[in-house]
C-alpha positions in Angstrom: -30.8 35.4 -3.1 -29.5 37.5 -6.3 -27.5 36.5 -8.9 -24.3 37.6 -7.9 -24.7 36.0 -4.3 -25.7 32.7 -6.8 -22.9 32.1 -8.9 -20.0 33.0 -6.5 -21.6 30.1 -3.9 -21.8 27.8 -7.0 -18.5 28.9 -7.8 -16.9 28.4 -4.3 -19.0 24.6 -4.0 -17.1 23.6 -7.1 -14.3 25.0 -6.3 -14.6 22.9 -2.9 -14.9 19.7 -5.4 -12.0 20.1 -7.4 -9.8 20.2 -4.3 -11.5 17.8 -2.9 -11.0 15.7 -5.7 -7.4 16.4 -6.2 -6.7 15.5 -2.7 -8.0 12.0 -3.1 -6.1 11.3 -6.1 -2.9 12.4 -3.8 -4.3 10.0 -1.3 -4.6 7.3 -3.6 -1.0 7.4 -5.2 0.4 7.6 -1.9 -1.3 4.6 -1.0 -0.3 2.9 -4.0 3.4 3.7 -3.3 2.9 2.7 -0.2 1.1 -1.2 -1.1 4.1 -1.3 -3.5 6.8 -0.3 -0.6 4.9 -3.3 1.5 4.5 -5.7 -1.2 8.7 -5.6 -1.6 9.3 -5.3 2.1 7.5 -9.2 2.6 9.1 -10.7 0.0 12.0 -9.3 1.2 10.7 -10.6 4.8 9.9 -14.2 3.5 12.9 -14.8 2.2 15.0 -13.7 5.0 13.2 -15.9 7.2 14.1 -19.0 5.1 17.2 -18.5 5.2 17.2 -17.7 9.1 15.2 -20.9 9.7 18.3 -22.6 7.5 20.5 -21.3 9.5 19.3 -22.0 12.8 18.5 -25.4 12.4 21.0 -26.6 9.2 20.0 -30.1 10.0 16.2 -29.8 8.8 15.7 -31.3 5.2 19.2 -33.1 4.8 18.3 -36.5 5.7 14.8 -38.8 4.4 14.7 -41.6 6.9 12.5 -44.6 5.0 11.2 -47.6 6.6 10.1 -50.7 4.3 
């Protein structure tokens, strides 16, 4: 293999691993949007389902019956 043959094949493998690279570091932001996007939508969820359960059965919690 010559020189020339060399350095362009070296060339094109890092050229390979910069996009390569940059593409994973896309990946990864979208993913953390994405975690963050989830995160909010359960405790959005959570709450919502409280106050569903509240409102479904209003009777739940108002009354302690103690024997002695």
């Amino acid at each position: 293999m010559d020189i020339a043959a060399l350095s362009a094949s070296m060339a094109n493998a890092s050229l390979a691993l910069k996009v390569g690279t940059s593409v994973l570091s896309l990946s990864k932001n979208v993913m953390e949007q994405q975690g963050q996007s989830l995160a909010v939508l359960l405790q959005a969820a959570s709450s919502s389902t409280v106050r569903m359960e509240q409102s479904v059965t209003p009777f739940r919690g108002g009354n302690i019956d103690i024997k002695l």
